[in-house]
Structures are given as structure tokens and as C-alpha cells.
C-alpha positions as CSV (number, residue, x, y, z in Angstrom):
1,X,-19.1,46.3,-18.1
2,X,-20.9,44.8,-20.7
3,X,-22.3,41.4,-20.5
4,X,-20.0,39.6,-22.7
5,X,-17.1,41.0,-21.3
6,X,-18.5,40.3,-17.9
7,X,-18.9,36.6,-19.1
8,X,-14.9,36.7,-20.8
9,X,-13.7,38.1,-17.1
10,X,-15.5,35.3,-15.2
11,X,-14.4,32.9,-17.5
12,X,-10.7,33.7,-16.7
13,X,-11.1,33.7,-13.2
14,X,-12.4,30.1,-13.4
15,X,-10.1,28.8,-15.9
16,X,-6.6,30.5,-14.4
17,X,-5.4,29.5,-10.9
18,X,-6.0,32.2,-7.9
19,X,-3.8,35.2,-8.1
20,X,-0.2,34.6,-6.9
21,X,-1.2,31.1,-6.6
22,X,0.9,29.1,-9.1
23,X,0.1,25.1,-9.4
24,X,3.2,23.4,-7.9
25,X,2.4,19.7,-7.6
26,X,5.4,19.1,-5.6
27,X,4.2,21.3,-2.8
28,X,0.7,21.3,-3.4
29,X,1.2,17.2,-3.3
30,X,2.5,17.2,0.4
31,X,-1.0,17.6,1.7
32,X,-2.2,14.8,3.4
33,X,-1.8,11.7,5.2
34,X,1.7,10.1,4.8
35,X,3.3,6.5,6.7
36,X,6.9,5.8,6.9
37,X,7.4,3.3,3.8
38,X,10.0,0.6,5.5
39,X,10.1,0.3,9.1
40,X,13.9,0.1,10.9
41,X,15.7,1.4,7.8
42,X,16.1,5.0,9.1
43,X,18.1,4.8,12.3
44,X,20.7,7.5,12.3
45,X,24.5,6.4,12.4
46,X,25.6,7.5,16.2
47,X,29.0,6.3,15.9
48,X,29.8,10.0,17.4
49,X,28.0,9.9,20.4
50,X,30.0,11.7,23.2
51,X,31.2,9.5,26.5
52,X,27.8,11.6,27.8
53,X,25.4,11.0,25.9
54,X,26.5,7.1,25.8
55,X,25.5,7.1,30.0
56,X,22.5,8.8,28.9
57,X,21.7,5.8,26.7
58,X,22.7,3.0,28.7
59,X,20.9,4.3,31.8
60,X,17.9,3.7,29.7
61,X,15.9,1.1,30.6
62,X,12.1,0.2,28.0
63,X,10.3,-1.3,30.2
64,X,10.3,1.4,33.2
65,X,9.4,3.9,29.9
66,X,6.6,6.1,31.0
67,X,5.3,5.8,27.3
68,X,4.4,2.6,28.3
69,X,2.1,4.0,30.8
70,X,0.8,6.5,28.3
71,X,3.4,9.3,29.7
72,X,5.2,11.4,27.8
73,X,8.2,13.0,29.7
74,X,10.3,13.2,27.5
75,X,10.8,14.7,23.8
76,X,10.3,12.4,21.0
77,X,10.9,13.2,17.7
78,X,7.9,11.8,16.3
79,X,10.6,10.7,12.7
80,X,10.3,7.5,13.6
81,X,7.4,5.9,14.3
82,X,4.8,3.4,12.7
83,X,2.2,5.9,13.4
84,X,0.9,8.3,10.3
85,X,1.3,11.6,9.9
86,X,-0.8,14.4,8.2
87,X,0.8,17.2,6.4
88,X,-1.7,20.6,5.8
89,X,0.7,22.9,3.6
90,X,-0.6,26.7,3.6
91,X,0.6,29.9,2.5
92,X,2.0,30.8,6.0
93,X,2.0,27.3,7.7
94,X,2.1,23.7,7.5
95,X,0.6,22.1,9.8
96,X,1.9,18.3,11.0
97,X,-0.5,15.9,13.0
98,X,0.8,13.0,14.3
99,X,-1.2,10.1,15.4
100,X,1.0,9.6,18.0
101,X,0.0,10.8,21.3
102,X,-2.1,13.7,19.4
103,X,1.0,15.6,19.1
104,X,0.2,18.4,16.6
105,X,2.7,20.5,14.8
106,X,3.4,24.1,13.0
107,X,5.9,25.0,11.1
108,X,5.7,28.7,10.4
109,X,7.2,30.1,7.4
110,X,6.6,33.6,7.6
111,X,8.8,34.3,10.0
112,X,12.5,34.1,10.0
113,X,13.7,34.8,13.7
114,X,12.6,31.9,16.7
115,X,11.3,33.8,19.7
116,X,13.6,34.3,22.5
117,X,11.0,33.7,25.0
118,X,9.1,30.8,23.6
119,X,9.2,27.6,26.5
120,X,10.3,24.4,25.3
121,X,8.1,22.0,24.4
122,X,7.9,18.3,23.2
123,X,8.3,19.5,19.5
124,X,9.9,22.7,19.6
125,X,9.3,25.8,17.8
126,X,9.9,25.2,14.2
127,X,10.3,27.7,11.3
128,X,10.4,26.8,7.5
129,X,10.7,28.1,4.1
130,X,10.7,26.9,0.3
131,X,14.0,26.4,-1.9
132,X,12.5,25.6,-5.0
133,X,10.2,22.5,-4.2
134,X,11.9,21.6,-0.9
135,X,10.8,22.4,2.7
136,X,13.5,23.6,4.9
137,X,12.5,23.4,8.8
138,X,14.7,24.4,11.5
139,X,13.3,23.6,15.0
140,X,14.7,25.1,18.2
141,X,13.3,25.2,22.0
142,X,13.4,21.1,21.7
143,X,12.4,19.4,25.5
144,X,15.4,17.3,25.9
145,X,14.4,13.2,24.3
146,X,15.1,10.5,21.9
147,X,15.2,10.4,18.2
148,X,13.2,6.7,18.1
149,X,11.0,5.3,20.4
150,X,13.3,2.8,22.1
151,X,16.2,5.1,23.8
152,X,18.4,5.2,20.8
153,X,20.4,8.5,20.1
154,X,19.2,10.9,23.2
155,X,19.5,14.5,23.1
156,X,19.7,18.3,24.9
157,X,17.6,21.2,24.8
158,X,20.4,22.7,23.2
159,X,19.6,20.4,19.7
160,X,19.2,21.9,16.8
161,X,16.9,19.9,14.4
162,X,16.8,20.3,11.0
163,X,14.7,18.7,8.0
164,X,14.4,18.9,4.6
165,X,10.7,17.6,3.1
166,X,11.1,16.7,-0.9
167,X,8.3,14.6,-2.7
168,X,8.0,13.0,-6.1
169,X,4.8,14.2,-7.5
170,X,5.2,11.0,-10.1
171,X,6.0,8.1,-7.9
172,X,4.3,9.7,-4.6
173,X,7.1,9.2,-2.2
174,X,8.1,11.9,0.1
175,X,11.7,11.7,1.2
176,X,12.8,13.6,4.5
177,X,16.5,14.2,5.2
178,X,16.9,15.1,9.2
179,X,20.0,16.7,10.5
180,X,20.5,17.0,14.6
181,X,23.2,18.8,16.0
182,X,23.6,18.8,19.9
183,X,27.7,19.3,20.7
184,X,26.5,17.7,24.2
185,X,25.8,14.4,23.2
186,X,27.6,14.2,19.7
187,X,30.3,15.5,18.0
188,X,29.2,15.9,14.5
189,X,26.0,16.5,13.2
190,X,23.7,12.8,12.9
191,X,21.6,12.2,10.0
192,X,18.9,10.1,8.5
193,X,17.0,9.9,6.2
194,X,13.1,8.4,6.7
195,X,10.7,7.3,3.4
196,X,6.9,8.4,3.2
197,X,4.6,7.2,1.0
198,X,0.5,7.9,1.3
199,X,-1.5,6.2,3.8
200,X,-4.4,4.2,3.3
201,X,-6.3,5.3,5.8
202,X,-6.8,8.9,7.6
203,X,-5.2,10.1,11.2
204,X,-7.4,8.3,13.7
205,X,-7.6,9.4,17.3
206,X,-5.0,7.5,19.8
207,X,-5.8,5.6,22.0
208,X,-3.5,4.3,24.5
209,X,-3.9,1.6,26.0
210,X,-1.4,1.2,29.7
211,X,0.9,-1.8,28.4
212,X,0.1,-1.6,24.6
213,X,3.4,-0.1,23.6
214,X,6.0,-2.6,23.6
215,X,3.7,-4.3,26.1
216,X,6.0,-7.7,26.4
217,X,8.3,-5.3,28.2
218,X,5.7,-3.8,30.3
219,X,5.8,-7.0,32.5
């Protein structure tokens, strides 16, 4: 190859994006770190809570909460929660880490089937994939837990979660639109809907301190 055509090539590769890598600002954009715009907006409606999952909830009791002793027992959610999140988006994976607790997430989008072996875990085994500029993740093999932090709107290992990620590239807000369906508990599907906009400051490590959540009900 000659030298100017050698120069012409490189000068393509430079200026054109990688091959089968087409700019998409609205994906693209969903990397990094992300907090929950308006705190105690986003409680789902649980108006159909079975007679079940109602003695579920009122057995509940915050201040004997082993999160309050820096125990996790039970699944949380992780949807809604002061705490930032940080979004990695890849061709295969994104990647979620929470502040909260450490808890780390993947969401795998080049597969299509959940294992039928996989033990359930705190987040459960999530699988995703792309309509248009939208991320679609369905999460199965949930630990049984909460949708918030304070014993609102338990649920089964037999919940189904799923979420929808959308972002504005223009005004920088990322909306998620959640979906649970556990028959056990409820008898329609519950949704909500939580804001995102970008955090000021990175993912720092947790640190939890015996007490410091909810610590005037620690006693």
C-alpha cells in the first residue's frame, strides 16, 4: 500500500467510529454514576397486596432490622435508596454498583434463557436486551425481601422483576419504570417508577456504621 493511501486508511479509522460500533448517546449516556432525583416520590401503589403478604408486612418491625446492624438477610431491591448507583454499559453486559452494602450487579444481554440451576441471591440473576434506546431487564432467582428499605411491599422468591432503563441524552435524566409480579403476595403486577439524574460525586466505599441506618430506631 502506498503511503498516501496508507495515510487516507488511517485517517478513516480515526475519524469513523469502531466497526459495528454506532454512536448512540442514549445508551452510550447511561455510563456512570446516577442518584435518585426526589426522594419518597417512587413508592409503588400496593393497594393489591394479598391477606399474605399484608401479615408479612405488619410482622415487620425497623428497629429489630438486621440492616441496622449491618446484616443483610433479606433481598432488597436496591430501587430505592438515597445511595448512588454506577451504571458500566458494554457490548455484552452492564454492570450496576450500588453503594449500598457493595452490592454489585450484571445484567447480561447475550443470553436469552436464566439458568435453571443458578441459587438465589440478594439481586437475582438478571438478563437484558435493547428495544431501540431502552434497556429491558428481567431478573429471576430473587432471595425473598422488600422493595424499600423500611418493610414496605415484601416479596417471594417466586417474583419476577422487571425494569425498563430510558434516558434523555438532552436533559440527562434517566427514568426507570419497575414492574414486580409475585401472585403470592399481590394480585396484579406493582409498579413504580424511580427518577435518576447524575451524581456529583463517584461510588464511595460503604461504610456501615452499627446504628447509622435509621439509628433513632436502633435504640
Amino acid at each position: 500500500m502506498s503511503g498516501r493511501w496508507f495515510s487516507l486508511a488511517l485517517g478513516l479509522l480515526v475519524l469513523l467510529p469502531a466497526w459495528g460500533h454506532e454512536p448512540r448517546p442514549a445508551r452510550d449516556g447511561m455510563t456512570g454514576v446516577w442518584i435518585r432525583a426526589v426522594s419518597g416520590v417512587d413508592r409503588p401503589d400496593i393497594s393489591n397486596i394479598t391477606a399474605a403478604g399484608r401479615a408479612v408486612m405488619d410482622e415487620y418491625d425497623h428497629a429489630s432490622d438486621d440492616i441496622l446492624r449491618c446484616l443483610i438477610d433479606w433481598g432488597r431491591l436496591n430501587t430505592v435508596s438515597g445511595f448512588p448507583m454506577e451504571m458500566i454499559v458494554s457490548e455484552n453486559q452492564v454492570t450496576i454498583l450500588y453503594e449500598y452494602n457493595h452490592t454489585v450487579r450484571r445484567v447480561f444481554l447475550d443470553q436469552t434463557e436464566f439458568p435453571a440451576d443458578y441459587p438465589p441471591s440478594l439481586v437475582g440473576y438478571s438478563i437484558g436486551h435493547w428495544e431501540d434506546d431502552t434497556l429491558v431487564v428481567e431478573t429471576r432467582n430473587l432471595l425473598p425481601g422488600w422493595i424499600n428499605m423500611e418493610g414496605v411491599a415484601p416479596y417471594t422468591d417466586a417474583a419476577v422483576a422487571t425494569e425498563r432503563f430510558t434516558l434523555d441524552p438532552e436533559r440527562q435524566v434517566l427514568t426507570v419504570e419497575r414492574t414486580l409480579v409475585d401472585p403470592n403476595y399481590y394480585s396484579s403486577p406493582v409498579t413504580w417508577t424511580t427518577v435518576y439524574t447524575p451524581a456529583e460525586y463517584p461510588v464511595y466505599p460503604y461504610d456501615c456504621t452499627i446504628g447509622s441506618y435509621g439509628s433513632s430506631l436502633a435504640g
